[in-house]
C-alpha positions as CSV (number, residue, x, y, z in Angstrom):
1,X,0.0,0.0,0.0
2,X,1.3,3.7,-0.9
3,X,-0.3,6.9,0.0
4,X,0.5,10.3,-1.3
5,X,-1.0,13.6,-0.2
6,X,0.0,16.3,-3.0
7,X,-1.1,19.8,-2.0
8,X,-3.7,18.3,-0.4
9,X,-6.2,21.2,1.3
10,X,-9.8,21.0,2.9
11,X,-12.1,24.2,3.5
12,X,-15.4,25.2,5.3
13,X,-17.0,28.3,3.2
14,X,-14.1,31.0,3.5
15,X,-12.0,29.0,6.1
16,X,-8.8,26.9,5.5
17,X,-8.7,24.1,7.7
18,X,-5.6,22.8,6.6
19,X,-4.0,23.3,3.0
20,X,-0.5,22.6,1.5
21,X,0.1,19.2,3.2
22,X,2.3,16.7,0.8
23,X,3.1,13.3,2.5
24,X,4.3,9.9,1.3
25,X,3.6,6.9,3.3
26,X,4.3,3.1,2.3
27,X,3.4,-0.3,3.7
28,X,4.9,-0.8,7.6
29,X,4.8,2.7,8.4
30,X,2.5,4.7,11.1
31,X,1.8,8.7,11.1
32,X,0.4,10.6,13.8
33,X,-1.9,13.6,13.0
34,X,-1.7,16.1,16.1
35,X,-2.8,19.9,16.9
36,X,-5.3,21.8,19.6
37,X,-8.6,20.7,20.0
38,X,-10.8,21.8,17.3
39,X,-7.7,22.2,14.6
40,X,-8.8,19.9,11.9
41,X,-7.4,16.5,12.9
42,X,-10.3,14.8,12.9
43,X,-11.2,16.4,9.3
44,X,-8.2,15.4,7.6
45,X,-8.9,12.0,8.7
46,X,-12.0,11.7,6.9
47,X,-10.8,13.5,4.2
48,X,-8.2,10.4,3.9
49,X,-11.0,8.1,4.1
50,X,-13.2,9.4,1.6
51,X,-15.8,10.7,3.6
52,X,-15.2,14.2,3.7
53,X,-13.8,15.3,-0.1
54,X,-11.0,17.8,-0.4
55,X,-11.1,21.2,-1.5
56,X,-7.8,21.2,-3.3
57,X,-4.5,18.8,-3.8
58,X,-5.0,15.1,-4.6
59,X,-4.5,12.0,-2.7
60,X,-3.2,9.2,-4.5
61,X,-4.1,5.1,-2.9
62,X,-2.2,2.3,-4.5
63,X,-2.1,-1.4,-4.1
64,X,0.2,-2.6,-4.4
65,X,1.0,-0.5,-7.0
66,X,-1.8,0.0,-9.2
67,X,-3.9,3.4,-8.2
68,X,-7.3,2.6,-6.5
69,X,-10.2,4.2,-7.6
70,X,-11.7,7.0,-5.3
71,X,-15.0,4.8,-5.1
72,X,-13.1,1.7,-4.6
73,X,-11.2,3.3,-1.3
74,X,-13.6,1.6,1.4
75,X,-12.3,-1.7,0.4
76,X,-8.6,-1.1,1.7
77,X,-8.9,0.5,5.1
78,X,-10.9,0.6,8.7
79,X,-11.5,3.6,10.4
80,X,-12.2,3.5,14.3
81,X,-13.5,7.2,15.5
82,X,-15.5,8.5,18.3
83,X,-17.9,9.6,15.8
84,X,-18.4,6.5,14.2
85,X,-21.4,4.5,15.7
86,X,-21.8,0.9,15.4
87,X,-25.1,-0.7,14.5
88,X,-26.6,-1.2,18.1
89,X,-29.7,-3.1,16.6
90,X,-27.2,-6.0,15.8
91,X,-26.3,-8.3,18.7
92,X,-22.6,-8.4,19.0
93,X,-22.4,-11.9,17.3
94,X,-24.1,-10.4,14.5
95,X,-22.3,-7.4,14.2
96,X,-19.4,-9.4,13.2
97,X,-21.0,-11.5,11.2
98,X,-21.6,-8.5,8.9
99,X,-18.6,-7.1,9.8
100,X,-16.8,-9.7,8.3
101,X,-18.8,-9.8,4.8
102,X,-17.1,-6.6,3.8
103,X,-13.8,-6.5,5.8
104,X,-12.4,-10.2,6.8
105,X,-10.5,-11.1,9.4
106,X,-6.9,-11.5,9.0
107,X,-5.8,-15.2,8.9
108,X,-5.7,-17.0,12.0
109,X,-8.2,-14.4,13.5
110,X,-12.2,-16.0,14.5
111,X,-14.9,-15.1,16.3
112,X,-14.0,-16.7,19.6
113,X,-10.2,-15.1,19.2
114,X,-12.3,-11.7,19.1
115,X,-14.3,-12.5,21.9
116,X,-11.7,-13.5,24.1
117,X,-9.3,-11.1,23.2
118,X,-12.4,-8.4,24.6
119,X,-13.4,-10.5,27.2
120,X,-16.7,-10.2,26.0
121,X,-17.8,-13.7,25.7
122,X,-20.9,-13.6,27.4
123,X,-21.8,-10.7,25.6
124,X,-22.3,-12.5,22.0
125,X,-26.0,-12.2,22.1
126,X,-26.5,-8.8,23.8
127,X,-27.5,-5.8,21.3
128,X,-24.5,-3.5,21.3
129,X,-26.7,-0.5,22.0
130,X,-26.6,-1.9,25.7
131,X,-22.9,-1.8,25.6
132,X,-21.3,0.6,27.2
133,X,-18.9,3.0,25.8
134,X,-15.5,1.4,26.9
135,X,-16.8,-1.7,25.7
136,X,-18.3,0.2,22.4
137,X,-14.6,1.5,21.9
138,X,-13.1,-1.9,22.5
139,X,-15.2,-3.4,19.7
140,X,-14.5,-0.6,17.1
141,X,-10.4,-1.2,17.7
142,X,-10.7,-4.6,17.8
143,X,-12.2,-4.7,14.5
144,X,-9.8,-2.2,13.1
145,X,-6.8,-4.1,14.5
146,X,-8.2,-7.5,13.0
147,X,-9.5,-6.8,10.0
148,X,-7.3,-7.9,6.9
149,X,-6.8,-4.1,4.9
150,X,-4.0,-2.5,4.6
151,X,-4.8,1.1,5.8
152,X,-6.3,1.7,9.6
153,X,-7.2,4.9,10.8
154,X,-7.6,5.2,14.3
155,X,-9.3,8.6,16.3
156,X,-8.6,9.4,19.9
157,X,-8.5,5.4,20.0
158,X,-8.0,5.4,23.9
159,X,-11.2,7.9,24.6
160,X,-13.7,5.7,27.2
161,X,-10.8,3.2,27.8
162,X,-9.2,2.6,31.3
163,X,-5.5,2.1,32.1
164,X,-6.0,-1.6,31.5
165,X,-7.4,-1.1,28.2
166,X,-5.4,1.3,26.9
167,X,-2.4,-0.6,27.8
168,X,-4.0,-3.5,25.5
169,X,-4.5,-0.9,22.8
170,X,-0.9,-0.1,22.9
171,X,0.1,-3.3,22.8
172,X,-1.9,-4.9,19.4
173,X,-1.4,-1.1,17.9
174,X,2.1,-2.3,17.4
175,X,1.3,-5.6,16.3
176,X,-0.1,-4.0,13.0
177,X,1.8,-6.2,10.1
178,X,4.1,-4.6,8.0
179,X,1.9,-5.2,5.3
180,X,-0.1,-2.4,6.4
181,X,-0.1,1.9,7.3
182,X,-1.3,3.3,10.2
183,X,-2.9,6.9,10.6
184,X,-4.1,7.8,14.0
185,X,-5.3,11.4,15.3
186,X,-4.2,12.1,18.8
187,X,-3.2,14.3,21.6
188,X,-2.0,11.8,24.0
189,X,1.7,10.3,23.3
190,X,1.2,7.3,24.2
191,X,-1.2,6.3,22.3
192,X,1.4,7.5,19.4
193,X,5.2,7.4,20.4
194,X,5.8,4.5,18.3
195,X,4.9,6.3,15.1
196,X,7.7,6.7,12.7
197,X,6.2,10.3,11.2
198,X,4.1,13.2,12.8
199,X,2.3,16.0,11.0
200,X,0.8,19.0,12.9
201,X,-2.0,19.8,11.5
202,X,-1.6,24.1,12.5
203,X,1.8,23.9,10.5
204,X,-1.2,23.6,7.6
205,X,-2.9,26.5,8.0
C-alpha cells in the first residue's frame, strides 16, 4: 500500500482548515496527525478516508501499485473514531458476522479469538446499543486491528478506555503487520510514540 497527499487542502466556506500538506507513506509505516482541540485533525482523517472530499491537492491510494479508484477506497482500510457509531440493533455476534462480509479477518483471526481477546464472551448475544462506551470503543479497535486491509485509521483510540485497556491498545497497535499503514489522530503520546512520522496539523494552516 502507498499513500501520497500532493497539496492536499480542505475548506469550510471562506475558512482553510488545513491546505498545502504533501506526505508519502508506504506499507509498515504509522503517522500521527496532532494539533489543539478543534484544529482539523479529525477532518483530515475523513478527508483520507473518503468521507469528507477535499477542497484542493490530490490523494493518490495504490495497491500494491496500481492506483485505486476514489469509489473503490472503502475496500482497503478501517476507520475506528468517536464519531463512528456501530449498529446497536445487531447483537454483538451479528455485528461481526456483517462485519466480516465486507472487511475479513486476518488469517488465524475468528470469532472466539475476538471474543476472548475483549473479554466479551458472554456478551455475544446482547445488542451492542446496551454496551457501554469502553466496551463500544473496545469493539470498534478490535475490529480495526483484525481486519485484513491495509490502511487503519484510528481517532482518539483510547477515549472511554481505562488504564488496563489502553495498555492492551498499545500493545496490538504495534502488532499491525508490515503489510499495512497506520494513521491515527491524537493528543495523548502514548497512544502515538511508536509512530515513525508526525504531521501537525496548524503547521497547515
Amino acid at each position: 500500500m502507498q499513500i501520497h497527499l500532493q497539496q492536499l487542502g480542505k475548506r469550510f466556506k471562506r475558512e482553510w482548515i488545513f491546505r498545502n500538506l504533501d506526505l508519502e507513506l508506504h506499507a509498515g509505516q504509522s503517522c500521527v496527525i496532532i494539533g489543539p482541540n478543534g484544529s482539523g485533525k479529525s477532518t483530515l482523517l475523513q478527508v483520507l478516508s473518503g468521507a469528507m472530499p477535499r477542497s484542493e491537492g490530490k490523494i493518490l491510494y495504490a495497491f500494491p501499485q496500481q492506483a485505486i479508484a476514489e469509489e473503490s477506497w472503502f475496500k482497503y482500510m478501517v476507520i475506528a473514531a468517536p464519531y463512528l457509531e456501530l449498529i446497536e440493533e445487531f447483537t454483538l455476534a451479528e455485528l461481526l458476522d456483517f462485519h466480516v462480509q465486507f472487511k475479513p479477518f486476518k488469517a488465524g483471526i475468528s470469532h472466539t479469538f475476538l471474543l476472548e481477546q475483549l473479554e466479551l464472551q458472554a456478551a455475544k448475544d446482547k445488542y451492542v446499543k446496551y454496551f457501554s462506551s469502553g466496551m463500544k470503543q473496545r469493539l470498534k479497535l478490535a475490529l480495526a486491528f483484525y481486519s485484513d486491509v491495509p490502511l487503519v485509521l484510528l481517532d482518539e483510540p483510547t477515549s472511554n478506555l481505562d488504564a488496563r485497556w489502553s495498555d492492551w491498545y498499545k500493545t496490538e497497535v504495534q502488532k499491525l503487520t508490515a503489510t499495512q499503514i497506520v494513521v491515527i489522530c491524537s493528543n495523548i503520546p502514548s497512544e502515538y510514540d511508536f509512530c515513525d512520522k508526525q504531521i501537525n496539523i496548524a503547521d497547515y494552516k
